[in-house]
KEKOLVO-177104 format. One record per residue: residue in one letter; x, y, z of N, C-alpha, C, CB in turn. Coordinates in steps of 0.02 Angstrom, whole numbers, padded with zeros to 5 digits, always signed. Each point is the difference from the previous one (the first is absolute). Glycine has a CB too. Example, Ala and Ser with C-alpha at 12.3 -4.5 7.8 and 13.67 -1.06 7.14 Angstrom:
BEGIN
A+00660-00284+00390-00045+00059+00000+00045+00060+00000-00095-00059+00062 S+00077+00112-00098+00042+00059+00003-00039+00055+00037+00059-00032-00108 
END
This chain:
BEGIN
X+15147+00046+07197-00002-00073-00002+00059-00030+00037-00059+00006-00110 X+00046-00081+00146+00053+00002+00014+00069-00059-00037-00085+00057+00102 X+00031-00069-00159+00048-00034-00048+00014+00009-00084-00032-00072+00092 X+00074+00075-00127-00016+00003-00069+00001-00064-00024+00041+00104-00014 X-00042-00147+00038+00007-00079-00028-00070-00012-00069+00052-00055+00156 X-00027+00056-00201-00035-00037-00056-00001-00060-00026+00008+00080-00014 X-00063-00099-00034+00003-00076-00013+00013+00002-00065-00076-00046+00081 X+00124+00037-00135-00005-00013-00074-00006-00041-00022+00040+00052-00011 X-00006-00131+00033-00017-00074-00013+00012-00030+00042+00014-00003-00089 X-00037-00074+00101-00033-00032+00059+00059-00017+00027-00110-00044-00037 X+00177+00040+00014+00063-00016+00018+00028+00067+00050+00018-00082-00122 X-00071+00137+00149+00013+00055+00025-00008-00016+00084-00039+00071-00117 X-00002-00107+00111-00025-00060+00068+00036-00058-00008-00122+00028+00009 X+00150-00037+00093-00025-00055+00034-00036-00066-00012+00007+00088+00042 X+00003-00142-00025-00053-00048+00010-00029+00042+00056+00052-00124-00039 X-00017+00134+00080-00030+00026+00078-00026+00028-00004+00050-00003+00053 X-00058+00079-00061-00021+00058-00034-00067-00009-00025+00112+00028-00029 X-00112-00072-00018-00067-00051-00045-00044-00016+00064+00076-00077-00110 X-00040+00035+00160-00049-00057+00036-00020+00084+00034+00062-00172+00030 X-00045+00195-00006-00037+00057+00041-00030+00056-00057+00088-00015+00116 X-00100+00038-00151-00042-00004-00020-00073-00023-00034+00093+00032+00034 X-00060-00103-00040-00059-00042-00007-00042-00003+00078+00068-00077-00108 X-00038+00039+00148-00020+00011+00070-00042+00056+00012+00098-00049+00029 X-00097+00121-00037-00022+00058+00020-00072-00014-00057+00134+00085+00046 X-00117-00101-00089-00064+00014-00064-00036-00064+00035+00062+00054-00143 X-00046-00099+00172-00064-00032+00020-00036+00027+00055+00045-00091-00040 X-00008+00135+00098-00042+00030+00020-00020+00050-00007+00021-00052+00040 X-00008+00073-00081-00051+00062-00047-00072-00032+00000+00099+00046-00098 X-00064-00122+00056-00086-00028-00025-00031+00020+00073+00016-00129-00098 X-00014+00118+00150-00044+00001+00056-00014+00070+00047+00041-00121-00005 X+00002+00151-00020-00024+00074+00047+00035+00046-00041-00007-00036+00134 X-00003+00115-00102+00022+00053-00053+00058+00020-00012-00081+00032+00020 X+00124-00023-00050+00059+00029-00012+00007+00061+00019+00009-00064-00075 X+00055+00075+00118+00019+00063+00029+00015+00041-00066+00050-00046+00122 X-00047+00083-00069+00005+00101-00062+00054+00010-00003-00085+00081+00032 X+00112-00134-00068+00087+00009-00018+00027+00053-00028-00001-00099-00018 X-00061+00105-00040+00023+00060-00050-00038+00064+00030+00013-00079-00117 X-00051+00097+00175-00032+00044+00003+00047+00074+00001-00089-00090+00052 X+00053+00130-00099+00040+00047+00000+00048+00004-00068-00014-00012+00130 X+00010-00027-00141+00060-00024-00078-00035+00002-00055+00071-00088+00048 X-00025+00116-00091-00029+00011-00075+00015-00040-00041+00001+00095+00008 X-00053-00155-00042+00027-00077-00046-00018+00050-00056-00035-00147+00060 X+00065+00125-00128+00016+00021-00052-00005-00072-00046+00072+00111+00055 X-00122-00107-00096+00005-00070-00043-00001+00019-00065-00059-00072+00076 X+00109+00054-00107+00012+00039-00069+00016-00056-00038+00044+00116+00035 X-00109-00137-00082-00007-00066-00047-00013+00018-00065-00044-00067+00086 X+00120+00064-00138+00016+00003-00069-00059-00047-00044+00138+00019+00035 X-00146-00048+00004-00026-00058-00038-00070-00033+00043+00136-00026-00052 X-00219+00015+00007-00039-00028+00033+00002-00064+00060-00029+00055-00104 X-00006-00041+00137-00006-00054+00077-00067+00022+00056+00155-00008+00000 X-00182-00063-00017-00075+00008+00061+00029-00013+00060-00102-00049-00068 X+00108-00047+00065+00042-00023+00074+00064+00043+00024-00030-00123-00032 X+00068+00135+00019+00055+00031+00034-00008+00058+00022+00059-00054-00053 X-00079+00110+00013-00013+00058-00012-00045+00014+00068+00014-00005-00140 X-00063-00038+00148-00085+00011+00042+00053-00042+00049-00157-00005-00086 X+00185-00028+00104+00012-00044+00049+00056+00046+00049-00027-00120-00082 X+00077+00159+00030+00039+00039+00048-00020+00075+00038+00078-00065-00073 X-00129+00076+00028-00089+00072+00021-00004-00037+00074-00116+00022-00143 X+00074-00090+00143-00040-00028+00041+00061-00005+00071-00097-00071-00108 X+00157+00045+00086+00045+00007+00058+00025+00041+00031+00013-00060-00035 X-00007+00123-00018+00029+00065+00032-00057+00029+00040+00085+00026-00096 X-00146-00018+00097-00061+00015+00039-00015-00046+00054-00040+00047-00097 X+00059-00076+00101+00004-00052+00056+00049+00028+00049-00024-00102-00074 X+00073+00103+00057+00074+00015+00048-00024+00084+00008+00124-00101-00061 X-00178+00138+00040-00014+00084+00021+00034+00031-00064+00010+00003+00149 X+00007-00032-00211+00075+00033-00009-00052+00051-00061+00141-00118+00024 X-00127+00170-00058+00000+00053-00035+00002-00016-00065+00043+00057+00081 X-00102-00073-00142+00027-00024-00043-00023+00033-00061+00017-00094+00067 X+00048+00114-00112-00019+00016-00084+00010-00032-00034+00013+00076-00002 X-00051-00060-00040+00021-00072-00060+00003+00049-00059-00076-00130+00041 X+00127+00118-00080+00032+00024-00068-00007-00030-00051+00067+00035+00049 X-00073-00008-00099+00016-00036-00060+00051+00046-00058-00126-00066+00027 X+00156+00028-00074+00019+00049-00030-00016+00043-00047+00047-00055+00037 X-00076+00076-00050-00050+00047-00049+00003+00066+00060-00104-00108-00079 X+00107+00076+00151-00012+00064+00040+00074+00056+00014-00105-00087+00065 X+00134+00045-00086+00089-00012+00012+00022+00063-00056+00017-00165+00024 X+00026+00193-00014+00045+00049-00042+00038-00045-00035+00008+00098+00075 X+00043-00160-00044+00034-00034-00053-00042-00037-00068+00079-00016+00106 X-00165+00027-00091-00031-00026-00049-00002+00032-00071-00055-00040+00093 X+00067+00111-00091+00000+00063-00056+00038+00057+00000-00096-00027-00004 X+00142+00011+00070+00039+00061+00002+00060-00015-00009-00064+00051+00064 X+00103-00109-00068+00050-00026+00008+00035-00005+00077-00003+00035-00121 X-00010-00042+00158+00012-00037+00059+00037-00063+00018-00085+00053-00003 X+00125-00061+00035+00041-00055-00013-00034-00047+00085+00137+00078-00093 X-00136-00121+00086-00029-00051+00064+00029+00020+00043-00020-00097-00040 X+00094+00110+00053+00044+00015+00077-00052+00070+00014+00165-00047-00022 X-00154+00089-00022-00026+00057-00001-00081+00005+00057+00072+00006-00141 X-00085-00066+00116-00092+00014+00003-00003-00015+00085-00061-00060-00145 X+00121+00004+00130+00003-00038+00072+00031+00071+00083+00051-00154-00103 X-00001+00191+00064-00002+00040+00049-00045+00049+00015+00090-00026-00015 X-00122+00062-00016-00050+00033+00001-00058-00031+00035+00047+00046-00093 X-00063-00110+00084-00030-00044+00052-00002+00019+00056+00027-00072-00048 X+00032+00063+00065+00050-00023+00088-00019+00089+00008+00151-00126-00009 X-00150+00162-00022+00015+00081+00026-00070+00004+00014+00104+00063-00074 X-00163-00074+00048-00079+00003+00000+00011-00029+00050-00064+00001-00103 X+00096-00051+00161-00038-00012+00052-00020-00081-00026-00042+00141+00038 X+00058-00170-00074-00025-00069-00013+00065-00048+00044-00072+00033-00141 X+00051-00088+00180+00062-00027+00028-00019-00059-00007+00043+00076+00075 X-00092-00120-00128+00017-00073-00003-00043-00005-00077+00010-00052+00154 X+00050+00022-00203-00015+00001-00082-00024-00053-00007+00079+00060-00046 X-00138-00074+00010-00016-00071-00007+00009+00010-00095-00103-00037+00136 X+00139-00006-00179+00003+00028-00061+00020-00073-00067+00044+00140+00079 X-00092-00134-00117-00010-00049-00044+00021+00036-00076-00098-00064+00084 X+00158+00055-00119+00020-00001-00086+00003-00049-00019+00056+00073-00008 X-00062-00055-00078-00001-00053-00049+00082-00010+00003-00119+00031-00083 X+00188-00002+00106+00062-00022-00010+00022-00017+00042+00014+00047-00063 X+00001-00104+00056+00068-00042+00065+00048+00056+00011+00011-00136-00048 X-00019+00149+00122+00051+00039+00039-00011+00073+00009+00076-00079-00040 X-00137+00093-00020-00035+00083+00024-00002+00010+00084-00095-00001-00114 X+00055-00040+00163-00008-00003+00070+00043+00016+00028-00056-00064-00003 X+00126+00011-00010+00054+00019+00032+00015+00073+00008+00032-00102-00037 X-00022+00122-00061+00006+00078+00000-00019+00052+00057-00018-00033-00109 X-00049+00010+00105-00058+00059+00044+00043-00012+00069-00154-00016-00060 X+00163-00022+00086+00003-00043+00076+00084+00042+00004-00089-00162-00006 X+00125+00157-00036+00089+00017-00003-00018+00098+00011+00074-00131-00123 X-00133+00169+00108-00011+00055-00008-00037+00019+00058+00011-00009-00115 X-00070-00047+00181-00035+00037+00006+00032-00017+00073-00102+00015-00102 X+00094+00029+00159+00023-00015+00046-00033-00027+00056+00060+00067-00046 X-00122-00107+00041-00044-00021+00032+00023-00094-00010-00098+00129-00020 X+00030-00144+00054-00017-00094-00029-00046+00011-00062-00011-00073+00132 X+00042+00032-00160-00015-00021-00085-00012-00088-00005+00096+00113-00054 X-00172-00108+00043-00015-00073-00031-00024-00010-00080-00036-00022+00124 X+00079-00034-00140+00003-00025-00061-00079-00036-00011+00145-00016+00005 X-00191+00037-00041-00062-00028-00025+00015-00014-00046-00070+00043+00043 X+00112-00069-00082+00010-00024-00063+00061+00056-00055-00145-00062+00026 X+00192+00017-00049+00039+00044-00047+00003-00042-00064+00073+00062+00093 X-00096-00054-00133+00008-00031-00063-00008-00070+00009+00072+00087-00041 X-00036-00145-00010-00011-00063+00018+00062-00025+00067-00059-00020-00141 X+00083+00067+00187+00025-00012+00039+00002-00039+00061+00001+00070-00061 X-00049-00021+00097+00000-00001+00060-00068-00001+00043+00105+00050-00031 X-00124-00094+00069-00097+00012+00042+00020-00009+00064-00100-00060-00082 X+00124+00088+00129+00037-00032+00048-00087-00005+00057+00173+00062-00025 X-00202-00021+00036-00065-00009+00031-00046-00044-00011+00017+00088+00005 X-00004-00112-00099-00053-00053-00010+00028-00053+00024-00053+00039-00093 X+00140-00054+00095+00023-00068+00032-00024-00009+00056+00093+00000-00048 X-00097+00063+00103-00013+00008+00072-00070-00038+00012+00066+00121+00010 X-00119-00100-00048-00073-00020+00023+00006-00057-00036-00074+00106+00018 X+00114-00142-00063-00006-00048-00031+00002-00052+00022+00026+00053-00056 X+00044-00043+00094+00028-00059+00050-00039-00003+00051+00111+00010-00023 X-00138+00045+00050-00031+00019+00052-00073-00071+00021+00049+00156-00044 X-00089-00130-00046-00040-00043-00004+00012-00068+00002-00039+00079-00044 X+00085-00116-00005+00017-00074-00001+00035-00010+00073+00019-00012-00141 X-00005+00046+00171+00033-00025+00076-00058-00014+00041+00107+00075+00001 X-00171-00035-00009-00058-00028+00077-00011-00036-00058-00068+00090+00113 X+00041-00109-00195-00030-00055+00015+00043-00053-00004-00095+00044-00033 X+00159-00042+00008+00036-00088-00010+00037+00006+00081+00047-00021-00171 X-00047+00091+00209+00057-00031+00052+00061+00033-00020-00048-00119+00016 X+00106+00062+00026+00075-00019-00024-00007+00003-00068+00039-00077+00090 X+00026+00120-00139-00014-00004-00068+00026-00062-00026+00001+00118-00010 X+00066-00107+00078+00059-00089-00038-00021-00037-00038+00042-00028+00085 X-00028+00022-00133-00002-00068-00040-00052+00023-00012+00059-00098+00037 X-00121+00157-00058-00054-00013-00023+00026+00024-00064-00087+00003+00098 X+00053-00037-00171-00006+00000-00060-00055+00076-00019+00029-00154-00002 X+00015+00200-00024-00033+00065-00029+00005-00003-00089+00044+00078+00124 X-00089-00079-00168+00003+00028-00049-00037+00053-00033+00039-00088+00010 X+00009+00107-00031-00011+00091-00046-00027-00014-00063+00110+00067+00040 X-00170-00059-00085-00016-00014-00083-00011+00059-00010-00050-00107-00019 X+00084+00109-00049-00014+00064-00048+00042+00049-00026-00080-00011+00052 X+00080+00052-00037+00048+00052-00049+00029-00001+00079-00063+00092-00131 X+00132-00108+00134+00046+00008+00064+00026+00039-00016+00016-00084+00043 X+00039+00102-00129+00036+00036-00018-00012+00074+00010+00019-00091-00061 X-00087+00113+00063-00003+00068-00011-00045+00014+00093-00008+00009-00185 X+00002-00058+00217-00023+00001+00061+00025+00026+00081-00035-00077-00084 X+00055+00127+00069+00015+00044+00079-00014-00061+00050-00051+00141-00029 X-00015-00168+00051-00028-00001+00042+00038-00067+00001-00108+00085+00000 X+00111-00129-00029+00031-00070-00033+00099+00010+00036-00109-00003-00159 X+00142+00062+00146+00044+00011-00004+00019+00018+00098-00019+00029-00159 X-00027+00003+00193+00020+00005+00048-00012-00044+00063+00001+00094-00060 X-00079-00152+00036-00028-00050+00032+00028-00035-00025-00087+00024+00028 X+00139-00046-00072+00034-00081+00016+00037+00012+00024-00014-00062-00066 X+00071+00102+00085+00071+00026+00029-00047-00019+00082+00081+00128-00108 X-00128-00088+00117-00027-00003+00089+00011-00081+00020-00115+00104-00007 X+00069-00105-00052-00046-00070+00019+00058-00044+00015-00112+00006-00083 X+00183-00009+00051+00048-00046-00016+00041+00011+00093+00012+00017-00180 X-00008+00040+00196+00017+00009+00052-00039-00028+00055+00046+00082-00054 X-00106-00096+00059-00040-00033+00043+00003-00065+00005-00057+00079-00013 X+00117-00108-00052-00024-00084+00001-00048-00025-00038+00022+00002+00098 X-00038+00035-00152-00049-00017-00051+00038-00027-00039-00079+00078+00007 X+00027-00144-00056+00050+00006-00066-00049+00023-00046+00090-00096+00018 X-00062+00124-00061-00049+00045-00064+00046-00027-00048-00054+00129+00045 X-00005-00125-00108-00023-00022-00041-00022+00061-00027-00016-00110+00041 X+00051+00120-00117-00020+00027-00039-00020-00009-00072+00047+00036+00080 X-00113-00030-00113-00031-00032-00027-00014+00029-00077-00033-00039+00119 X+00045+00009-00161-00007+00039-00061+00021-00004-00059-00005+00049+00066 X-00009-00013-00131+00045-00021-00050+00056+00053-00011-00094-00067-00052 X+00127+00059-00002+00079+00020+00000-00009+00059+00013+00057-00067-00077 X-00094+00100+00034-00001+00077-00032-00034+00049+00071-00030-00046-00157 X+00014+00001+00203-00023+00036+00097+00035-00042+00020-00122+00042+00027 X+00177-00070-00035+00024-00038+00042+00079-00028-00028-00134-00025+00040 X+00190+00059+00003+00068-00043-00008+00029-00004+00066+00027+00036-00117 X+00036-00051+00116+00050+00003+00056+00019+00063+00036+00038-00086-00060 X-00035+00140+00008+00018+00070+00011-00069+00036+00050+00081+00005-00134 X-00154-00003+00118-00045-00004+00033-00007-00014+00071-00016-00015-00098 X+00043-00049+00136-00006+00016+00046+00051-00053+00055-00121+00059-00053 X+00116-00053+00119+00051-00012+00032+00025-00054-00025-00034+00052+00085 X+00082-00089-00055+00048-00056-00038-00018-00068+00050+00118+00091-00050 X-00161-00066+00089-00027-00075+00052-00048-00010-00052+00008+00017+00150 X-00043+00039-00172-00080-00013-00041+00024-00058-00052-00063+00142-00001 X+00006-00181+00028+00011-00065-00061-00057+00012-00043+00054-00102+00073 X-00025+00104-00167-00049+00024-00053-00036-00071-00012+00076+00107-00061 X-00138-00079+00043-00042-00046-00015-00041+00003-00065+00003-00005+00114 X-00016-00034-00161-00029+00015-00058-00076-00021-00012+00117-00007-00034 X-00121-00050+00082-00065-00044+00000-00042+00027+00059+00058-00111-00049 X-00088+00134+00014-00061+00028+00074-00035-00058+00030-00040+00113-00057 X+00010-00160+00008-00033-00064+00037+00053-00034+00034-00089-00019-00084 X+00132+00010+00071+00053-00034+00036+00001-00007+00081+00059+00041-00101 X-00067+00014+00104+00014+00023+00091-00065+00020+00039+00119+00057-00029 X-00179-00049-00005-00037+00006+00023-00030-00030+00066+00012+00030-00103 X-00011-00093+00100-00011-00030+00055+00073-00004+00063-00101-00068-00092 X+00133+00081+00077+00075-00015+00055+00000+00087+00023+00103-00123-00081 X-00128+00172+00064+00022+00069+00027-00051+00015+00067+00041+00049-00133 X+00009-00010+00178-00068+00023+00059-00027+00045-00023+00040-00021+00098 X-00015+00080-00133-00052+00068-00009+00020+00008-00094+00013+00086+00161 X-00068-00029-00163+00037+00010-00090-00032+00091+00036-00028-00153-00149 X+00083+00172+00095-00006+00075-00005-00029+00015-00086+00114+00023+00104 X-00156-00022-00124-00009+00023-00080+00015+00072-00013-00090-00082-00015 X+00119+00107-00037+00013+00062-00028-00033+00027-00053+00088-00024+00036 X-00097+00073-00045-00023+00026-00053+00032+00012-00078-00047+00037+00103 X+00045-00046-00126+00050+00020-00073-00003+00074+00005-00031-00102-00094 X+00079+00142+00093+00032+00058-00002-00005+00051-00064+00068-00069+00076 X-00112+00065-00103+00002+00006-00089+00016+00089-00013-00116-00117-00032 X+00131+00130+00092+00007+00080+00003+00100+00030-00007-00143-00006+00104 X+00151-00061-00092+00070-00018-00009+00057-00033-00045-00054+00011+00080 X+00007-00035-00121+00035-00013-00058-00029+00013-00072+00046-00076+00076 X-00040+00080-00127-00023+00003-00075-00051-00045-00012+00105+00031-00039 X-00077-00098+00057-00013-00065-00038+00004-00072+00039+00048+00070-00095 X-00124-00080+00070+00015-00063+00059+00051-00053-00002-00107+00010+00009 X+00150-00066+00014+00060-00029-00028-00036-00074-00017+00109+00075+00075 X-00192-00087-00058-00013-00050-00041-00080+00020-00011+00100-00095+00044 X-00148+00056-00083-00065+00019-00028-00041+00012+00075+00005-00077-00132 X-00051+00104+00131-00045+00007+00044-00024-00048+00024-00016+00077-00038 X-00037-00130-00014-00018-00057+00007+00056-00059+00038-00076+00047-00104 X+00124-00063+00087+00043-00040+00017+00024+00028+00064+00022-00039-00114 X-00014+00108+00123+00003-00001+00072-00045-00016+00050+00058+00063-00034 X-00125-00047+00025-00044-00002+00041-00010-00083+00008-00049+00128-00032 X+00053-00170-00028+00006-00075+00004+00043-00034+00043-00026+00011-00098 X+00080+00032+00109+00075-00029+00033-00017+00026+00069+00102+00009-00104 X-00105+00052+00129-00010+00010+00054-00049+00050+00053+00095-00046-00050 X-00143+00040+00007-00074+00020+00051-00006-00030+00057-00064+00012-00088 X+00026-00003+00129-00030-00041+00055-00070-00003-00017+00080+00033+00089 X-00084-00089-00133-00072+00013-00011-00045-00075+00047+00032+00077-00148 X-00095-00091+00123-00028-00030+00034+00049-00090+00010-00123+00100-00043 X+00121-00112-00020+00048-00066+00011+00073-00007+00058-00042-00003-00136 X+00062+00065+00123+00064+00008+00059-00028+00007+00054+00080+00053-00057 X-00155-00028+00070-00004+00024+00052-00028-00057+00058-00009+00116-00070 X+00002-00167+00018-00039-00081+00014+00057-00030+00032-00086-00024-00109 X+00144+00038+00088+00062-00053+00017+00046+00052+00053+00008-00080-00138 X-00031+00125+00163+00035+00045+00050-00007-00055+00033-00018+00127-00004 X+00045-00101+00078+00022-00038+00065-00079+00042+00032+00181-00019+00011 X-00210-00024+00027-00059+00035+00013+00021+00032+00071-00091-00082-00070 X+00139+00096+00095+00034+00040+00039+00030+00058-00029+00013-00092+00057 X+00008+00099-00127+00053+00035-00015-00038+00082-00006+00076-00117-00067 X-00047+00165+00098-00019+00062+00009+00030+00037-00088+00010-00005+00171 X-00068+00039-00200+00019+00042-00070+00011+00082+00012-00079-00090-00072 X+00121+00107+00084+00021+00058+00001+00016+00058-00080+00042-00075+00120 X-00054+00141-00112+00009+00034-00053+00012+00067+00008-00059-00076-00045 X+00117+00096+00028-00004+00080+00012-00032+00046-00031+00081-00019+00027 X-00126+00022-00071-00032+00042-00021+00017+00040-00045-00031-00017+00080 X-00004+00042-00123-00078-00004-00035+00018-00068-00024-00044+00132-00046 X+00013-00175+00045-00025-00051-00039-00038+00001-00061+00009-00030+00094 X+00008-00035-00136-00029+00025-00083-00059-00064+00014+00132+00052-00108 X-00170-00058+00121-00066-00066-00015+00022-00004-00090-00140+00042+00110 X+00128-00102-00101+00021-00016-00085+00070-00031-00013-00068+00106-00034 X+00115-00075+00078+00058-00001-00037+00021-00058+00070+00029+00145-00090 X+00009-00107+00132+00029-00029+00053-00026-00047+00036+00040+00085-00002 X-00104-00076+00007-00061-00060+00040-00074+00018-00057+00048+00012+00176 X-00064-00049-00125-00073-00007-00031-00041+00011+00052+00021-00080-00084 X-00092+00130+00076-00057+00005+00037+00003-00043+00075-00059+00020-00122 X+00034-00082+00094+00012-00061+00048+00060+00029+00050-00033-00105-00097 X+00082+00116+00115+00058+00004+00021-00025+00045+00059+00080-00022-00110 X-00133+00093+00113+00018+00066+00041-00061-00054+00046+00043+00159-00084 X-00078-00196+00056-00055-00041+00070+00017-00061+00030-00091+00038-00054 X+00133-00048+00041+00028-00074+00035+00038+00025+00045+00007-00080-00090 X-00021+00058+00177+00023+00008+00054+00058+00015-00001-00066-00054+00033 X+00107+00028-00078+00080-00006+00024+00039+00050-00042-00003-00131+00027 X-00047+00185-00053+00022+00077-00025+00019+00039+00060-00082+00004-00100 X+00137+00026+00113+00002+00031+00070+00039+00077-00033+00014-00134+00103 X-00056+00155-00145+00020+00059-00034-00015+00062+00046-00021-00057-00114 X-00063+00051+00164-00031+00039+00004+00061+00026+00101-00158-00056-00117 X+00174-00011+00121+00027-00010+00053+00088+00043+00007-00093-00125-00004 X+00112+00109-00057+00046+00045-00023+00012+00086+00007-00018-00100-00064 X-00047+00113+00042-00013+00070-00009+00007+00028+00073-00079-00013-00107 X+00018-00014+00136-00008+00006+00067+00067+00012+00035-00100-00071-00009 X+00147+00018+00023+00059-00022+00027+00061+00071-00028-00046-00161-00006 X+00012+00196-00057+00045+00038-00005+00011+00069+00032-00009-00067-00083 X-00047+00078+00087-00025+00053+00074+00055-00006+00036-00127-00019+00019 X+00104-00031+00023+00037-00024+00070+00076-00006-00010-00104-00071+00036 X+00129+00034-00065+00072-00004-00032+00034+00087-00003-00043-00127-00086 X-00003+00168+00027+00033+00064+00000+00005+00037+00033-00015-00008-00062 X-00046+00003+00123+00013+00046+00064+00052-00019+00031-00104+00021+00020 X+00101-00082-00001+00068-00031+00043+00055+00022-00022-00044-00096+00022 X+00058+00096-00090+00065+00026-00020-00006+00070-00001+00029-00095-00066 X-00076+00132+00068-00003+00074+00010+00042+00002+00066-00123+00032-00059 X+00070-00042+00111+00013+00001+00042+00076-00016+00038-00117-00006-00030 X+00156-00047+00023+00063-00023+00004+00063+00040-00037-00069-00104+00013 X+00048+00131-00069+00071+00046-00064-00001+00078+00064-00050-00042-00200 X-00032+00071+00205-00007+00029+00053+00030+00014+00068-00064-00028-00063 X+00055-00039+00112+00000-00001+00066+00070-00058+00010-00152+00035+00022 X+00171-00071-00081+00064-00032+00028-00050-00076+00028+00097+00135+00048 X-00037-00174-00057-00031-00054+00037+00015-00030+00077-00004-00018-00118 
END
């Protein structure tokens, strides 16, 4: 290879860096991606369930030619043998694997692997840490459709506190000239949570009409004990249900990182109304992850 450059969080990149890879992923959308990885052995080793990411970094590494296994841990010696992660991670690099794609339930496991393995190491998620790829296609998306982000109005609803994806897309977004908005009640939502530009918000109707995009989240329930208020009263306070969805901005693009709960976070109504650009997301993440394949790879 001729680089070991890895990505752990989005603060690992450039603005620059960003714009050219975004740049490259649009022309992906239009013709084929070179065989960056041809010849190279991708390694995707996910602690923890994932369709979009998981299938999206498959779909990119086959694109670029590149060589791909996918792991889990059950297949793993550190799963029953006692194995320690650095451990697993060199043994990796010795098999011939030279680019980690790797998702845990603990903030800073990745790093671990990445401090052990001597290849490029991408962060698919570490606990409620870090999504640095979902910020990538995130921004990616709200940039072709709003444009210039400056001054555009972003808000985040839902469980922010326990939200990776929440955590590494407002830091981007804030760097682009966004202002975000983070949305919620106490118990998903304080000061400590998230950047210190993020202005907290308690009233979801409030802003509804003044925001350019909304990002909805999922409640995280895999992450804590106990919800920090009733079910009912949450879903009252901040669903997107049909009434919110009456007083959107009939411009305003609804974004979601996925899995989504119907019921909880939105409502039915929500995945058929034009201005869902979930499916557009997914898509965009393809393109986004090759580009950054391709670039940690080949340098920019």
């Amino acid at each position: 290879m001729t680089t070991t450059r890895s990505l752990l969080d989005i603060d690992d990149l450039a603005n620059e860096e960003i714009d050219a890879i975004f740049a490259l992923a649009r022309e992906f959308a239009q013709r084929p991606a070179p065989r960056s990885l041809d010849g190279r052995f991708c390694a995707n080793l996910f602690f923890e369930q994932s369709t979009r990411t998981h299938v999206s970094f498959q779909c990119a590494q086959l694109r670029l030619g590149g060589n791909v296994v996918n792991l889990t841990p059950a297949q793993l010696s550190l799963a029953t043998k006692g194995e320690r992660l650095d451990d697993t991670a060199v043994t990796l690099r010795a098999l011939g694997i030279e680019i980690l794609v790797a998702r845990h339930p603990l903030a800073g496991a990745v790093a671990e692997l990445a401090a052990a393995f001597e290849g490029c190491t991408v962060n698919a998620g570490d606990g409620t840490n870090a999504h640095p790829t979902q910020a990538l296609l995130d921004t990616f998306t709200l940039r072709d459709l709003l444009g210039d982000l400056r001054g555009r109005s972003i808000a985040f609803v839902g469980d922010i506190r326990h939200s990776r994806v929440a955590h590494s897309s407002m830091r981007l977004l804030r760097r682009y000239g966004a202002t975000v908005l983070g949305v919620g009640p106490e118990g998903f939502l304080t000061g400590a949570d998230v950047p210190p530009e993020v202005e907290i918000v308690r009233d979801f109707d409030g802003v509804l009409r003044d925001i350019d995009a909304l990002v909805m989240l999922r409640v995280q329930r895999e992450r804590f004990e106990k919800m920090p208020m009733d079910d009912g009263a949450y879903i009252a306070a901040y669903q997107l249900n049909d009434e919110r969805l009456s007083r959107l901005g009939a411009r305003t693009p609804i974004l979601h990182p996925g899995p989504y709960n119907r019921g909880v976070e939105i409502v039915d109504a929500v995945t058929l109304d034009p201005r869902w650009r979930y499916r557009e997301q997914v898509r965009n993440g393809v393109l986004v992850r090759a580009s950054l394949l391709h670039h940690l790879v080949r340098g920019w």
